[in-house]
Steps between C-alpha positions, in 0.01 A plus 500: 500500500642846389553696828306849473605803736289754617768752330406412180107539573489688192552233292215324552175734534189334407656133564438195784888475626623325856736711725692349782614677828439583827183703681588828557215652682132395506155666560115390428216715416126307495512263199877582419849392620822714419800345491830695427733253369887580462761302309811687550476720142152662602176507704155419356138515678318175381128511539279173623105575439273264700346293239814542257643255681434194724382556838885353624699700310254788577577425957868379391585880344325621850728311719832489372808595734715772406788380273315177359661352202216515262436492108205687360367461152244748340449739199686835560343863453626816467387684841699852550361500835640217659897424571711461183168593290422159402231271719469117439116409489563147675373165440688244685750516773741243599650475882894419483610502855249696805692717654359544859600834790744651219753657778503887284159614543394820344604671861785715573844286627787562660788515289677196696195251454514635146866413446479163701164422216757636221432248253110525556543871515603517149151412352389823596369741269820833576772167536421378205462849322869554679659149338292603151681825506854327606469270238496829291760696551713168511427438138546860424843499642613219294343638182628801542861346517410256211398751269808672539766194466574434827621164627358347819781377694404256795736591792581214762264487846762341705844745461887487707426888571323809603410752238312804732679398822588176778240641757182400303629143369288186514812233552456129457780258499556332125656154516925560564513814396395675811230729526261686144258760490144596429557694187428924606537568142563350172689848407897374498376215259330733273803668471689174367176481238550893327827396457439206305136663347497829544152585634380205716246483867486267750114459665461244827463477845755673727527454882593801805553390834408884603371492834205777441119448521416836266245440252764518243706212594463160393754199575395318186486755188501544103750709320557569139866652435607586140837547398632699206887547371588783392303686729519817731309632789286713240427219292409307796241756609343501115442139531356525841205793417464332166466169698245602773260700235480202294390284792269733681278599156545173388289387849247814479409402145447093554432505876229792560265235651707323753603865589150628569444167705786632683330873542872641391478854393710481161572889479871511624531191284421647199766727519773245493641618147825644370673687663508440809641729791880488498663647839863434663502358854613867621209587348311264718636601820440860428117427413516350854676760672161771349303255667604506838687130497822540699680249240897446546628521129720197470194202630310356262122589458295303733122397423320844679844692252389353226112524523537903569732572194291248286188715613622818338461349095162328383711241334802273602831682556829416440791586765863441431790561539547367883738505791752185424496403838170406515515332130624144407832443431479385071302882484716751283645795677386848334848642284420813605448452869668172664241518779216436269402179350311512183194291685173549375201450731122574339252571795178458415197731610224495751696338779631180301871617494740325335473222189790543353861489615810537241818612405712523247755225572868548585735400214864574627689190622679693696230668641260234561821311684471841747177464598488160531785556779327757590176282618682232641374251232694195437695573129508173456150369499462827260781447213260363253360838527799661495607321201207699325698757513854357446364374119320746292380746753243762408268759663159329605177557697182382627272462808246309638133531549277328790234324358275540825597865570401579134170231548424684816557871376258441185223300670510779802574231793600570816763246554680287255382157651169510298743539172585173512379173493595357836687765696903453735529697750722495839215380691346302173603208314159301451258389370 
């Protein structure tokens, strides 16, 4: 039997089909029965008229549980009034598995039940909007890099060494060879790909043991990272506006629905178009300093930092330009001003702060061999990278962009464990 979804309703107006899902919601009025059936691509109200039917099917549509695994067959009408504008005028209805005292009832709960009912919690109407929307801009980030003849590179999971620093490593010992980590960033192997491709990204899972419980930390997390040879700090911010536009109007155009199910106000998204706000990390700390924020120049921008100069433009901003000391060690330092690395953060607006991180990359042997002394990382556990630059060295950038910070920002959640499926935390690592 061809299997019909309630997406592609329009297909087949006027004709007897059979749809197979779950019960949403239910109601009865006199002689009728309502049931809202959902099958992950759509909901649809299917109507049972006493008499239509038998007198079984007629009670059964009365008394199923919330979340009953059901299949419903009936002729579908066009019917602007009810959800999806399409209404199945139903005939017969067939009982999969009764699902009795559903544990999510239609009542407010409290985020922890919520989370500990995670995998039930995801059939609801905004989670599944959220994961509709998430599927979205994942498949806009990889078409965007597609169409423009980049390589995916897959980085490894398991690595000998820290890319963003030793204090947030998830170690696990690995056979004789002593102790790997939880990859914090497929960046360093990215590197290795532009030299070999030219314009690669890498897109997976990458791990922080961060101890912080802010809504815009996650232990578990997705990050896309291209890489491009050739490549300065300018170029790096081109790619970056050009990057986000594409992905944001990409989602307003294809995803309106799921975003009204969501009640986000689109207006500040809308404006996410070239250019974008451009302004040096001095530039940053002065916008602070007009605004009453005692900030030390020198620290990097905390979360409150970020969401006050972000609050000043109606569409992301770029800041760069940064204090070295507070930047990673492969980060570039500015020719013009040894104190500066050429880092590139974009902050994005209404509180969401910051998606992307990036830099251009440093290129100098001799340089790179500096700050790796500099950090107290072991060279040795680092000369592959190192030999990057000893054969065929040339300038290169990139950055990375949070999946669940940019999920988050454009769905308008208030913490980034509804952006994915089943959320890590430091407190959290089930279901």
């Amino acid at each position: 039997m061809q299997q019909i979804h309630i997406s592609n309703l329009k297909d087949y107006v006027g004709q007897e089909i059979t749809l197979q899902g779950w019960l949403f919601n239910k109601r009865s009025s006199g002689k009728v029965r309502f049931v809202i059936l959902r099958d992950g691509t759509g909901y649809l109200q299917c109507v049972f008229f006493k008499g239509n039917v038998s007198e079984e099917i007629f009670d059964s549509a009365d008394k199923l549980g919330q979340e009953s695994s059901i299949e419903i067959t009936g002729k579908v009408k066009e019917e602007p009034r009810a959800i999806g504008g399409f209404e199945l005028d139903s005939t017969d209805l067939k009982i999969i598995q009764a699902s009795q005292e559903y544990p999510i009832t239609p009542k407010d709960h409290g985020i922890e039940f919520l989370l500990d009912n995670r995998h039930l919690w995801l059939r609801s109407k905004k989670q599944v909007a959220i994961m509709q929307v998430r599927h979205r801009i994942i498949k806009a980030i990889r078409d965007y890099f597609d169409e423009r003849d980049y390589t995916l590179m897959d980085p490894p999971i398991l690595t000998p060494n820290a890319v963003e620093g030793t204090s947030t490593l998830f170690e696990t010992p690995y056979f004789d060879l002593g102790t790997a980590y939880l990859t914090q960033s497929g960046q360093l192997y990215a590197e290795a790909g532009a030299m070999a491709l030219g314009k690669v990204y890498t897109f997976g899972p990458t791990f922080r043991a961060e101890k912080s419980k802010t809504r815009r930390h996650l232990t578990e997390f997705w990050m896309v990272e291209p890489e491009v040879a050739f490549a300065d700090l300018d170029d790096n911010m081109d790619i970056a506006e050009e990057f986000l536009e594409y992905i944001v109007q990409t989602v307003l155009e294809e995803k309106d629905e799921e975003l009204k199910i969501l009640e986000r106000d689109t207006s500040m998204l809308q404006n996410v178009k070239r250019p974008m706000p451009r302004i040096t990390y001095d530039e940053a700390v002065e916008l602070l300093h007009k605004n009453g924020v005692e900030f030390e120049w020198g620290k990097d921008l905390g979360g409150t930092d970020e969401t006050l100069v972000s609050n000043q433009f109606d569409k992301p901003v770029m800041v760069h330009r940064y204090p070295a000391e507070v930047k990673a060690f492969y980060m570039k330092r500015d020719p013009e001003n040894n104190n500066l690395a050429l880092a590139l953060d974009v902050l994005a607006p209404e509180g969401y702060g910051e998606i992307i991180g990036g830099s251009q990359r440093e290129d100098n042997l001799d340089e790179l061999l500096d700050r790796i002394k500099e950090h107290n990382l072991p060279q040795d556990t680092f000369e592959w990278y190192l030999d990057l630059r000893r054969y065929g060295t040339v300038p290169h950038s990139g950055f990375g962009l949070g999946l669940e910070r940019t999920v988050s920002w454009i769905c308008g959640l208030d913490h980034l464990r509804e952006a994915i499926p089943f959320p890590r935390m430091i407190y959290r690592n089930t279901p």
